[in-house]
Short mmCIF file of the C-alpha atoms (twelve columns), coordinates in Angstrom:
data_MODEL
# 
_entry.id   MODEL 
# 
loop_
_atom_site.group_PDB 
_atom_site.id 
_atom_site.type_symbol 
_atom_site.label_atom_id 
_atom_site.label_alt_id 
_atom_site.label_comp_id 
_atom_site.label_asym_id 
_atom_site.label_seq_id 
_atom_site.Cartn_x 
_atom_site.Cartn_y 
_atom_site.Cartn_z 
_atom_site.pdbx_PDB_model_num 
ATOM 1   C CA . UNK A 1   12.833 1.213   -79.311 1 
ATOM 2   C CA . UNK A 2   11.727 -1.385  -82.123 1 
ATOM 3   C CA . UNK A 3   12.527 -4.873  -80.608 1 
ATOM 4   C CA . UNK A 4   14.739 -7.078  -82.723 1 
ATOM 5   C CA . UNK A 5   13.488 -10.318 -80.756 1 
ATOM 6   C CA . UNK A 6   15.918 -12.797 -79.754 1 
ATOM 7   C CA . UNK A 7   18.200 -15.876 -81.090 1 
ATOM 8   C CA . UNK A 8   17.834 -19.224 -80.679 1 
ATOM 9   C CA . UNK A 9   18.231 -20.671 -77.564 1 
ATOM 10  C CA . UNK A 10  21.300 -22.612 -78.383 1 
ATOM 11  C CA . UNK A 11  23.315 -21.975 -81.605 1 
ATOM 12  C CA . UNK A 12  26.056 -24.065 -83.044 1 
ATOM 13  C CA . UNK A 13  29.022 -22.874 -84.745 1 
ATOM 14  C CA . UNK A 14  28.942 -25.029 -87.597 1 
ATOM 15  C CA . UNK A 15  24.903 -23.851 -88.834 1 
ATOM 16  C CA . UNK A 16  25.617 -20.308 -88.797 1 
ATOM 17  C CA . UNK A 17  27.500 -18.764 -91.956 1 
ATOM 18  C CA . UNK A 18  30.456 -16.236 -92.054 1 
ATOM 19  C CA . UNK A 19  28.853 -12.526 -94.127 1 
ATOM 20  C CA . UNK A 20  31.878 -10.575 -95.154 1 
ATOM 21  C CA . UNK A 21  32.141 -7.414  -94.076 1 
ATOM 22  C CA . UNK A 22  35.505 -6.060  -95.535 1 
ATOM 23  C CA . UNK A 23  38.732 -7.072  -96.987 1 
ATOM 24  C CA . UNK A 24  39.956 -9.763  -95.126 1 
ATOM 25  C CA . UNK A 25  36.690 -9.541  -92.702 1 
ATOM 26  C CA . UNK A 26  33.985 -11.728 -91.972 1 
ATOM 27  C CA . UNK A 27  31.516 -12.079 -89.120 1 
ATOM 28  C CA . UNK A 28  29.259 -14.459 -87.235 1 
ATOM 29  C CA . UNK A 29  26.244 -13.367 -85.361 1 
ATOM 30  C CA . UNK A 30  25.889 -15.807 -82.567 1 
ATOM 31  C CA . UNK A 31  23.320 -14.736 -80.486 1 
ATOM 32  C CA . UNK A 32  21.107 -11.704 -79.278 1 
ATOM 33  C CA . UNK A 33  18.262 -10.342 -77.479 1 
ATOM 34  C CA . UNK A 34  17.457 -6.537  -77.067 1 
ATOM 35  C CA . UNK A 35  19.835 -5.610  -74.820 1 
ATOM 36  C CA . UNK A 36  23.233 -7.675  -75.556 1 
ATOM 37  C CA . UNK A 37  25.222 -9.588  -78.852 1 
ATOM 38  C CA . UNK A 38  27.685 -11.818 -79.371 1 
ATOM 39  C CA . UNK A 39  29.584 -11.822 -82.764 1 
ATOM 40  C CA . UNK A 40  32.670 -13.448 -84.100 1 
ATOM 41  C CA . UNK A 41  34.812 -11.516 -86.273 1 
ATOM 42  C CA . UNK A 42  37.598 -13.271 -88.469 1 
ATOM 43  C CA . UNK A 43  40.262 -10.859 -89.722 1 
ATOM 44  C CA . UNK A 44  42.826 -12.212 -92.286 1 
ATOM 45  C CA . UNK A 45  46.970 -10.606 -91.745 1 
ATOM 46  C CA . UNK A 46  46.089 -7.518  -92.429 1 
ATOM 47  C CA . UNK A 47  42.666 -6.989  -92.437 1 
ATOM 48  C CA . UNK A 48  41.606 -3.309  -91.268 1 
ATOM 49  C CA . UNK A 49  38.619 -2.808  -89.028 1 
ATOM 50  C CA . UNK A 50  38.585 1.367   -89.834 1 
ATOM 51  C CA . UNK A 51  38.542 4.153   -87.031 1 
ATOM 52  C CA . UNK A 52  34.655 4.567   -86.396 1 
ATOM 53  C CA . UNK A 53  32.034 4.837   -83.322 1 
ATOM 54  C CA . UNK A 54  28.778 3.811   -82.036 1 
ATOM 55  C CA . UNK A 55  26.775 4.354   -79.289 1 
ATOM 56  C CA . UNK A 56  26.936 0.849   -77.860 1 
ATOM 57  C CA . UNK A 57  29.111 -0.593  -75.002 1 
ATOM 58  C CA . UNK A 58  32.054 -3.016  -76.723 1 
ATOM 59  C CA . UNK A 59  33.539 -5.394  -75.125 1 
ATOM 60  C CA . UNK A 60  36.021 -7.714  -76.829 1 
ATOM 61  C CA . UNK A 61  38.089 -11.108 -76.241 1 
ATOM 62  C CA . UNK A 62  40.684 -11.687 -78.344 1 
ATOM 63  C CA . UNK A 63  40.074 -15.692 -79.529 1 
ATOM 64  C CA . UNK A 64  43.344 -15.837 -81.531 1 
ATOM 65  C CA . UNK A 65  45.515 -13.816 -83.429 1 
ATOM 66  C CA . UNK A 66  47.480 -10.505 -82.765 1 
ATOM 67  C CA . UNK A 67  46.321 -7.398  -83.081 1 
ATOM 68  C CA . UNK A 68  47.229 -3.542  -82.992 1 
ATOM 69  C CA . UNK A 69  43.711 -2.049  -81.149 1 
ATOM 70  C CA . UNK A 70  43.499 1.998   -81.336 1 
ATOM 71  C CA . UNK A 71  40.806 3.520   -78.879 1 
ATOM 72  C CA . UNK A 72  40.345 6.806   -78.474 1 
ATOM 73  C CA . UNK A 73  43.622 7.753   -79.913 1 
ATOM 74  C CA . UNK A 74  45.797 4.949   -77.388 1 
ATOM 75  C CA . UNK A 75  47.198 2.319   -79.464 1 
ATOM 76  C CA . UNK A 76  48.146 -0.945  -77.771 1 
ATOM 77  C CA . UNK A 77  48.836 -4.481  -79.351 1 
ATOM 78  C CA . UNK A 78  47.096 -7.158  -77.850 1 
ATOM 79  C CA . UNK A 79  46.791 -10.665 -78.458 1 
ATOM 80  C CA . UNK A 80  45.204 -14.496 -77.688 1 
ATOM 81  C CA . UNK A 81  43.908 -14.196 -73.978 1 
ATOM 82  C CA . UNK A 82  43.479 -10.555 -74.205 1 
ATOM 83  C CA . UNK A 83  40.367 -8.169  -74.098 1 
ATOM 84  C CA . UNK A 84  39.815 -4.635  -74.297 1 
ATOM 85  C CA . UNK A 85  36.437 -2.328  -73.391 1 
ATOM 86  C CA . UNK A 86  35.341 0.727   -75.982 1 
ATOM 87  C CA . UNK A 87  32.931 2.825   -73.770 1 
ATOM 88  C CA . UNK A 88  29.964 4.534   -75.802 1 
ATOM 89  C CA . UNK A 89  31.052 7.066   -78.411 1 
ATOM 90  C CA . UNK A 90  34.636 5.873   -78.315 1 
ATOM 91  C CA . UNK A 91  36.478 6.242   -81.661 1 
ATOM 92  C CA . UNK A 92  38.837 2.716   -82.080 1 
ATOM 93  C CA . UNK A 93  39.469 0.225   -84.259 1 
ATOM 94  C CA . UNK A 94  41.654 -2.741  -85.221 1 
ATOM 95  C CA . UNK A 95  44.604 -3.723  -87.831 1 
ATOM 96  C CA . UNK A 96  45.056 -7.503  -87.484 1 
ATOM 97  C CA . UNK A 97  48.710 -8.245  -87.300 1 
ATOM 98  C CA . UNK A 98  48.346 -12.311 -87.200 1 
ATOM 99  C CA . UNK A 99  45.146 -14.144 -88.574 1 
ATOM 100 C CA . UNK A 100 42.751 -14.211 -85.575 1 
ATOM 101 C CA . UNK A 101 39.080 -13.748 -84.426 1 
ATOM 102 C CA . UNK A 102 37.724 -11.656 -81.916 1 
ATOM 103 C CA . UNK A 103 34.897 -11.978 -80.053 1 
ATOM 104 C CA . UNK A 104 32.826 -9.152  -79.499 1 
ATOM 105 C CA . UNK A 105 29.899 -8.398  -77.060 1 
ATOM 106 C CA . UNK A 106 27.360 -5.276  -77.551 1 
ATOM 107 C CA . UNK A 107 24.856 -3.244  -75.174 1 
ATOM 108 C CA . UNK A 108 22.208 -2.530  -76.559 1 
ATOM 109 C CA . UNK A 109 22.431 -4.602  -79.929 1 
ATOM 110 C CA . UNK A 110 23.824 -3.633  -82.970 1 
ATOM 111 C CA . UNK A 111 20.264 -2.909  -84.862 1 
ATOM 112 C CA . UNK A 112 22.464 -2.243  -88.185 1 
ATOM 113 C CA . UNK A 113 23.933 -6.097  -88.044 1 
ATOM 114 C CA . UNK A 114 20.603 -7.469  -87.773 1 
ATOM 115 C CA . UNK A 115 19.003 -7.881  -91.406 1 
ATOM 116 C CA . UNK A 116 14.970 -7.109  -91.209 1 
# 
């Protein structure tokens, strides 16, 4: 497995910019080694983050907002407080239904987020 190194030890909010990702969608990488990330995603009202999969472990606080979460075809609407788990291979995705950001963790990293 190529190593993708790690982060700085302590990163501030402020220093690191937003890359859009989609309509409506932009994301922080906050910090990483090999094995885990953190990442911020904004999502505007109805910003779409489309049915896909990966390989990694999700996990996923819900900062602010409100939004409708699909995993493996079970829809649920969650919102500020709330966190949901996406097991390897899981199809899922998210339509925001209030302005928010969700926090996401990865295991292993996500090798296609990090630009080489």
């Amino acid at each position: 497995m190529e190593s993708f190194g790690t982060s700085e030890k302590f990163l501030f909010n402020d220093e690191i910019e937003w890359e859009v990702v989609g309509e409506g969608i932009k994301r922080k990488i906050m910090a990483y080694d090999d094995r885990v990330m953190l990442v911020n995603v904004h999502f505007e009202k109805g910003g779409i983050g489309v049915l896909h999969e990966h390989y990694h472990s999700q996990v996923t606080y819900v900062a602010s907002g409100k939004f409708e979460v699909t995993i493996d075809n079970e829809t649920k609407t969650l919102k500020a407080g709330d966190s949901f788990y996406i097991p390897p291979h899981a199809i899922h995705g998210v339509v925001c239904l209030e302005s928010g950001l969700l926090t996401d963790v990865f295991s292993p990293i996500r090798e296609d987020f990090i630009k080489k």
